[in-house]
C-alpha positions as CSV (number, residue, x, y, z in Angstrom):
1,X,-8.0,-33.7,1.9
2,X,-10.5,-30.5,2.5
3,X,-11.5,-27.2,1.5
4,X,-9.5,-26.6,5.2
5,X,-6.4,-28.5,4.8
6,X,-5.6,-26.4,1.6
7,X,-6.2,-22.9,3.3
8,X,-4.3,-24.4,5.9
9,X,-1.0,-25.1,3.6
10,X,-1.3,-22.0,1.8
11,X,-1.2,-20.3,5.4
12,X,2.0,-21.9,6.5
13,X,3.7,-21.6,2.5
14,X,2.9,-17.9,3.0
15,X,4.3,-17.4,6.2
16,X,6.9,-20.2,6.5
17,X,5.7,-20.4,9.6
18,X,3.7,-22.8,12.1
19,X,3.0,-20.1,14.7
20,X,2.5,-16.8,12.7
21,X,-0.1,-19.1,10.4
22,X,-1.5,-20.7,13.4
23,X,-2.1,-17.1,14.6
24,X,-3.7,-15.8,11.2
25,X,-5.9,-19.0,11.3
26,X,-7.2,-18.2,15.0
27,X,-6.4,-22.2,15.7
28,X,-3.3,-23.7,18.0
29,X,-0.1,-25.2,16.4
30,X,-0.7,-28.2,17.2
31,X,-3.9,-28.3,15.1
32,X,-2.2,-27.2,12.4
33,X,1.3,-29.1,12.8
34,X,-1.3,-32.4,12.8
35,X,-3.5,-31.2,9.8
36,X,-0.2,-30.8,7.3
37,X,1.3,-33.7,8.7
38,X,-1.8,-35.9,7.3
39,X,-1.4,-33.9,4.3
40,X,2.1,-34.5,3.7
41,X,0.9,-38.9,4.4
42,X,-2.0,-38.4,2.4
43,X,0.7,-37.2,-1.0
44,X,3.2,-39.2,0.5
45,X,5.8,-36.9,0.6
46,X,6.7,-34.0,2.5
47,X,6.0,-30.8,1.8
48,X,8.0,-28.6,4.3
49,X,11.9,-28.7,5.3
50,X,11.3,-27.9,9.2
51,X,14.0,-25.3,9.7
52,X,13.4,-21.7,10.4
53,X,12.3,-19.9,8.3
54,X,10.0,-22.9,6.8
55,X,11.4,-24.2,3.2
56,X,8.8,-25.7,0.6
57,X,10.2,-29.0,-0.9
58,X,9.8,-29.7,-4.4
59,X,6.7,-31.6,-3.6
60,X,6.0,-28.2,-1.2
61,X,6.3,-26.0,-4.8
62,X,4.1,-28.4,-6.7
63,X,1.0,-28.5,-4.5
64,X,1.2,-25.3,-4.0
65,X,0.4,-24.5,-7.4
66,X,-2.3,-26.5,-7.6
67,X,-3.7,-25.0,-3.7
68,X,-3.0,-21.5,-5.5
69,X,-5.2,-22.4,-8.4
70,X,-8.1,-24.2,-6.4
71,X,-8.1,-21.6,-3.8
72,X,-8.4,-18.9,-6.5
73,X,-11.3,-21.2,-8.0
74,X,-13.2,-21.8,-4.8
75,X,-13.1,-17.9,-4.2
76,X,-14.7,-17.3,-7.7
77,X,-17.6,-20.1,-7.0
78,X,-17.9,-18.1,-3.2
79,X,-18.6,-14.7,-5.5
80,X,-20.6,-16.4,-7.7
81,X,-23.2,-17.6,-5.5
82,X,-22.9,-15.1,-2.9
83,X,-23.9,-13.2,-6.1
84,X,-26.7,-15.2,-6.7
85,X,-27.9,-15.2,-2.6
86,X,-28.1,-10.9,-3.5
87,X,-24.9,-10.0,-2.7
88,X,-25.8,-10.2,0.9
89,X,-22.7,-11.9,2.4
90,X,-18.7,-12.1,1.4
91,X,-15.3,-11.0,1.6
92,X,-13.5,-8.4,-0.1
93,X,-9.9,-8.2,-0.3
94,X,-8.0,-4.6,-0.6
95,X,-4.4,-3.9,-0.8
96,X,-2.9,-0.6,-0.2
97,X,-0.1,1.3,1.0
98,X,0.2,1.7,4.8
99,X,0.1,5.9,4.8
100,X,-2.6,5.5,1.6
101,X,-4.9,3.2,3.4
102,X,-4.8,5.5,6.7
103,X,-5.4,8.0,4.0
104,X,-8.4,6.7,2.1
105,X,-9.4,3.9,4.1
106,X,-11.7,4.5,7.2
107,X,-14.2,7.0,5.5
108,X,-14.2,4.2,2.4
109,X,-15.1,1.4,4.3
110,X,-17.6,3.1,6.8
111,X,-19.4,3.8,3.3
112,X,-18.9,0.4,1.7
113,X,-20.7,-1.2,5.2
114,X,-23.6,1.3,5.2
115,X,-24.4,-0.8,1.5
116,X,-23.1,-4.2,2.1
117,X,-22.8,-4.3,6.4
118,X,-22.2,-7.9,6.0
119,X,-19.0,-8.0,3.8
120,X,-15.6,-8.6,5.3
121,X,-13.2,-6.2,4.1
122,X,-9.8,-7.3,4.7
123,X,-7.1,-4.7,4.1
124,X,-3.9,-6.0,3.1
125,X,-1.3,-3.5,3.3
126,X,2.3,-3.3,1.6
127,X,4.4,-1.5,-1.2
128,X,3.1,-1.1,-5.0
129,X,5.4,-3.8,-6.0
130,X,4.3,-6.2,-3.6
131,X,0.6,-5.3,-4.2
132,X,1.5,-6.5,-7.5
133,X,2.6,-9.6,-7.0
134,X,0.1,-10.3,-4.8
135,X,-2.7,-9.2,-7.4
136,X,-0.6,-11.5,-10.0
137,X,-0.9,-14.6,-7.4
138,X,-4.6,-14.1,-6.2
139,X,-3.9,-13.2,-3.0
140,X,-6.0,-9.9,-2.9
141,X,-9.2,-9.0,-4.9
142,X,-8.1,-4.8,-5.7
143,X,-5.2,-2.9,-5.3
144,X,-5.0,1.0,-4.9
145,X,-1.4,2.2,-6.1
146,X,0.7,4.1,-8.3
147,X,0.4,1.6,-11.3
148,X,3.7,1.2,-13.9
149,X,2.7,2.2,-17.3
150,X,3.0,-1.3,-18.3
151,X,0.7,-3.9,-15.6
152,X,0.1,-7.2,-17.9
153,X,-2.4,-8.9,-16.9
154,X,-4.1,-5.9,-14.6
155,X,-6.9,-3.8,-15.7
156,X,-7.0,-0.6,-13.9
157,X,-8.9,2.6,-13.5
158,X,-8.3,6.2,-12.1
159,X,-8.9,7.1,-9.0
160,X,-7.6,10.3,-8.2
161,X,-4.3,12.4,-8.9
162,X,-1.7,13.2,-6.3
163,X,1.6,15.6,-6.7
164,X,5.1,15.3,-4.7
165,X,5.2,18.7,-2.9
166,X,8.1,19.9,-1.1
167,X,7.8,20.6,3.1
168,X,10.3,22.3,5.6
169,X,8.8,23.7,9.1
170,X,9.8,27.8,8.9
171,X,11.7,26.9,12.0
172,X,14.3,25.2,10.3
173,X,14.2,28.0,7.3
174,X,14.9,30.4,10.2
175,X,17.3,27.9,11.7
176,X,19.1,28.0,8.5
177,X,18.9,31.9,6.8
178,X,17.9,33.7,10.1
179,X,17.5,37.0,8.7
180,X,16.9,35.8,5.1
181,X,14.2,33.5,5.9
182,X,11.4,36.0,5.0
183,X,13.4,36.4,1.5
184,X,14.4,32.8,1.0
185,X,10.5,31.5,1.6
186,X,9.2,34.4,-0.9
187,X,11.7,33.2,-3.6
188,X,11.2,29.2,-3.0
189,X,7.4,30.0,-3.7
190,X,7.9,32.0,-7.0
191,X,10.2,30.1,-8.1
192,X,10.1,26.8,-7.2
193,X,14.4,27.1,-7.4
194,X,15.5,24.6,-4.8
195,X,19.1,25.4,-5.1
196,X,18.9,27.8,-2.2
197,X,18.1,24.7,0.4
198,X,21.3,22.6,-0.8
199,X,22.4,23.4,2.9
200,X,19.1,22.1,4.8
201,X,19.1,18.3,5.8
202,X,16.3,16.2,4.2
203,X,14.1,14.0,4.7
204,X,14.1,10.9,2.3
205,X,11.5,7.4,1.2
206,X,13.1,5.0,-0.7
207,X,14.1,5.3,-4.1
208,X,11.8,2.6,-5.1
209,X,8.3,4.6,-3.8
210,X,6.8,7.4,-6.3
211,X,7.7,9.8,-3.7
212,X,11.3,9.1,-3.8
213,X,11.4,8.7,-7.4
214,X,10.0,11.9,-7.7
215,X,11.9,13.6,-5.3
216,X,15.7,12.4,-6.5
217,X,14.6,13.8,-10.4
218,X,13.8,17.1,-8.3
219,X,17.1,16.9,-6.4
220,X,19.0,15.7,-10.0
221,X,17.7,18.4,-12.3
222,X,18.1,21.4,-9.6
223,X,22.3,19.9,-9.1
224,X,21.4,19.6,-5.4
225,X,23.3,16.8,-3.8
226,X,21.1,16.2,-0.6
227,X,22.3,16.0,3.0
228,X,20.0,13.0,3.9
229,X,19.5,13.0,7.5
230,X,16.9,10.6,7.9
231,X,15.9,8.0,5.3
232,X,12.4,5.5,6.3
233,X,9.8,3.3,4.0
234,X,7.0,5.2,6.5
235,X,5.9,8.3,5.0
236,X,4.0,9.1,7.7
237,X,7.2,9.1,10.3
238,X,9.2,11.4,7.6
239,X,6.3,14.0,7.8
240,X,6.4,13.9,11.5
241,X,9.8,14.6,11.5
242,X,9.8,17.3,9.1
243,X,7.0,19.3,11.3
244,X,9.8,18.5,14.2
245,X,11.9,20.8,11.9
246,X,14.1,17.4,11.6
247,X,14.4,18.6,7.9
248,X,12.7,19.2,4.4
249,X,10.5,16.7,2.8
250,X,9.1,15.3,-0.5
251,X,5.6,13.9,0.1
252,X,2.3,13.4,-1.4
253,X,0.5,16.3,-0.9
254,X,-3.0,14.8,-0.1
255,X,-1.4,13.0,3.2
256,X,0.5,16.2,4.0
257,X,-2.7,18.3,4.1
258,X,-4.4,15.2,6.2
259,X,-1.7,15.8,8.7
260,X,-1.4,19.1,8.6
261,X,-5.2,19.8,9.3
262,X,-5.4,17.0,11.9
263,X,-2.6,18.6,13.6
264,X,-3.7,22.6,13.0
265,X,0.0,23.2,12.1
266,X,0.3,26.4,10.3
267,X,4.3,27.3,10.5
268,X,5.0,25.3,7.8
269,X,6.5,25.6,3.8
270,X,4.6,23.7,1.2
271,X,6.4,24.0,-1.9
272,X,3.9,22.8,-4.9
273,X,5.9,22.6,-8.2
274,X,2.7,22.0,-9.9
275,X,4.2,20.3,-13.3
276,X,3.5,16.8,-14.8
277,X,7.0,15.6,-13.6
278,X,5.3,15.8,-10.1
279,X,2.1,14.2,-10.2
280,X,0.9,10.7,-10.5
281,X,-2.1,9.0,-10.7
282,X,-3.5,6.7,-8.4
283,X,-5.6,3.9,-9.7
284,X,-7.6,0.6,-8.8
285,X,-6.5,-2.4,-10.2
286,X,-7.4,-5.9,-10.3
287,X,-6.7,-9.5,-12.5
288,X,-7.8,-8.8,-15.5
289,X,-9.0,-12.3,-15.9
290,X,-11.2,-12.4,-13.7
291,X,-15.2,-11.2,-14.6
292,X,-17.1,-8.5,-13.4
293,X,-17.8,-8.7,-9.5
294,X,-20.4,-6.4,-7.8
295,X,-19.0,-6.0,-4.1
296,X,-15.3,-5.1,-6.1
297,X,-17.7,-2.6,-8.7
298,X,-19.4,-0.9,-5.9
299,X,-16.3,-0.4,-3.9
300,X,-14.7,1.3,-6.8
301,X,-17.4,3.2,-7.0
302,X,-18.2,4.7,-3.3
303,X,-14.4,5.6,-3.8
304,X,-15.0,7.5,-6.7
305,X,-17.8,9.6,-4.9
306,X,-17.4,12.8,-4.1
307,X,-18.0,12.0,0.0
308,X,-15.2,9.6,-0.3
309,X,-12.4,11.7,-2.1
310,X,-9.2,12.3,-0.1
311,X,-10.0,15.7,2.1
């Protein structure tokens, strides 16, 4: 047994598969089949039931606790003396939400490789619940999410606040009041009554993301019972809709003016409502207990910069 052979396992028990791990691992399945094979003779027992998907045996679930808890050890040793060799080479491993990290991402990392061009950053992407978990098992190195009030075991620091905003294209407010529309827009701004758009189709994420947590309160408080005409985990494909005139849609307001600017759209709504029941914080977070690390410090702080705030 190797340094390899564990990486190896903990491949195929996170995939549950010999092909997609094979792939990640940039080696053939037959390489890798072999290598847990004299694994599995090595414990003398086996450690996958070879159905699809792959199932861990009990033996499976025992040794990967103890992969999970060297791998996590042989990472901290890497830190440690990459440390001590100046920092100069080493990987860092950042988990984000798909529209987020399209978001933040590219200006971030350009930065981070103009100090450390030698680092591997490798961008995990997912939803705030399963940047959690993966936080919780060691699997990434930061996270940048809407934290729960309550994150045991995760310290975490602001980044930078966000607000749910509401946006319709004005050719679906003139779709839907005609005449009114010039009316209807004036009093949606002023004040922020959503009542009159209980008629226009929406747009929605899933309950489980800020966005549509946000957005049902909205719906719940103004007694609007939404025609949902579209509903998608992609916030990015509900925005492009909405400028489609598909219908109106909760979404953060820092990727709407991203879009919005990339795309020089101007004919559009953008219905702030500018109160703490909209906004949320987004934060870094990391095992809290694990010791200060310089490439995770320095990240956190090139995103905290000025030059790297959302546009």
């Amino acid at each position: 047994m190797n340094f390899q052979t564990i990486q190896y396992f903990l491949q195929v028990a996170r995939k549950r598969s010999f092909s997609q791990a094979a792939e990640e691992l940039f080696i053939t399945q037959q390489t890798l089949s072999a290598s847990i094979a004299a694994l599995e003779r090595e414990l003398g027992c086996k450690l996958f039931l070879r159905h699809i998907p792959l199932e861990l045996t009990y033996g499976g679930e025992q040794f990967l606790k103890y992969a999970t808890a060297f791998q996590q050890n042989y990472d901290r040793m890497l830190r440690d003396f990459a440390e001590i060799g100046a920092g100069v080479r080493g990987r860092l491993r950042v988990g984000v939400a798909v529209n987020r990290g399209r978001l933040l991402l590219p200006k971030l990392i350009h930065a981070f490789h103009e100090v450390h061009p030698m680092v591997e950053v490798a961008v995990v992407e997912g939803k705030n619940d399963a940047l959690l978990e993966a936080l919780h098992e060691g699997e990434i190195d930061l996270a940048i999410a809407d934290f729960p009030q309550d994150c045991r075991g995760i310290a975490v620091e602001d980044y930078y606040e966000d607000e749910i905003v509401l946006a319709l294209s004005d050719d679906l407010l003139q779709e839907r009041f005609g005449g009114r529309m010039v009316q209807v827009k004036a009093s949606l701004m002023e004040t922020k009554d959503i009542r009159p758009l209980a008629e226009v189709p929406f747009l929605m994420s899933s309950a489980l993301s800020v966005s549509g947590r946000i957005a049902r309160n909205i719906l719940r408080q103004a007694g609007v019972v939404p025609e949902i005409k579209t509903s998608s985990g992609n916030m990015e494909t509900l925005i492009e809709m909405c400028f489609l005139g598909e219908g109106a849609c909760f979404c953060p307001q820092e990727l709407l003016r991203h879009l919005l600017a990339e795309k020089q759209l101007r004919a559009m709504t953008v219905l702030p409502f500018s109160n703490s029941g909209t906004r949320y914080a987004v934060k870094f977070g990391w095992p809290e207990r694990e010791k200060p690390w310089a490439l995770r410090s320095d990240f956190i702080r090139l995103a905290k910069s000025a030059e790297a705030l959302p546009d």
